[in-house]
N, C-alpha and C positions, 0 to 999 in steps of 0.2 A: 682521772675520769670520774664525773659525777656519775652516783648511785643511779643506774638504769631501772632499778626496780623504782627507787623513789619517786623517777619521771614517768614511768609507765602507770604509776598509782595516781599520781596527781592528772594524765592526761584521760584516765578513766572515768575520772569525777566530772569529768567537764560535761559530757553529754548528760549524765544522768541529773544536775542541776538546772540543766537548760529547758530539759523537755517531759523527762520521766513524771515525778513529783509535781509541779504544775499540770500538767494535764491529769494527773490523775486529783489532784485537789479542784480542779475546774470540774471534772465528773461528778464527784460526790458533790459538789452542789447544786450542779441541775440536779440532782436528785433528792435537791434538800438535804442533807446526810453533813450538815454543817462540823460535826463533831470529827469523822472522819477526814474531811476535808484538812480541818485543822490542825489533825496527827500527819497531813500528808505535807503542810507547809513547816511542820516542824520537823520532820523527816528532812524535809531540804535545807532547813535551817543550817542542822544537822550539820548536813554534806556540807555545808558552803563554811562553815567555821573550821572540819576537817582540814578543805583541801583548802585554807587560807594557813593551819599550822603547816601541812606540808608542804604550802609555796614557799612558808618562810626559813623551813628547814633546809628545801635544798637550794635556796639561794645562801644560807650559813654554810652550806657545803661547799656550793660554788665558791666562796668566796673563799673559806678556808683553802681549797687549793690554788686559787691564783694566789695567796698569800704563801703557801706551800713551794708553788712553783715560781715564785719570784727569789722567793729567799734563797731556793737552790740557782738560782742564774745566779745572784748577788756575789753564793759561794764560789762558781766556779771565775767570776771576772776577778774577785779579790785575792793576790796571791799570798801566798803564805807568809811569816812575817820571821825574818832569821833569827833562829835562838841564842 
């Protein structure tokens, strides 16, 4: 079973990239406040480099276990070899 904490952290990231950080860097420059604005696109820079290492992590996870889980099928079709 893939890491449920891992998918739960990566499907957390996904709203706060889409809306949070953008709206709030579109505020600070109707308000001229250009300097904040630019802590808030790197703020999501941020998130978006985050949750691009932990997509790639837990597709190394996934993968590790179909790799995992094939090699033990492999084990059980091949039978043992007489000593």
């Amino acid at each position: 079973m893939v890491d449920a904490h891992l998918v739960a952290r990566v499907c957390h990231l996904l709203p706060l990239l889409s809306c949070r950080w953008t709206e709030k860097a579109s505020s600070a420059l109707k308000q001229n406040r250009k300097e904040i604005a630019l802590g808030h696109l790197r703020a999501r820079k941020q998130l978006e480099d985050i949750l691009v290492k932990r997509s790639k992590a837990l597709e190394n996870l996934e993968s590790t276990l179909w790799t995992v889980e094939h090699a033990a099928g492999d084990v059980e079709v091949i039978p043992p070899h007489p000593s």
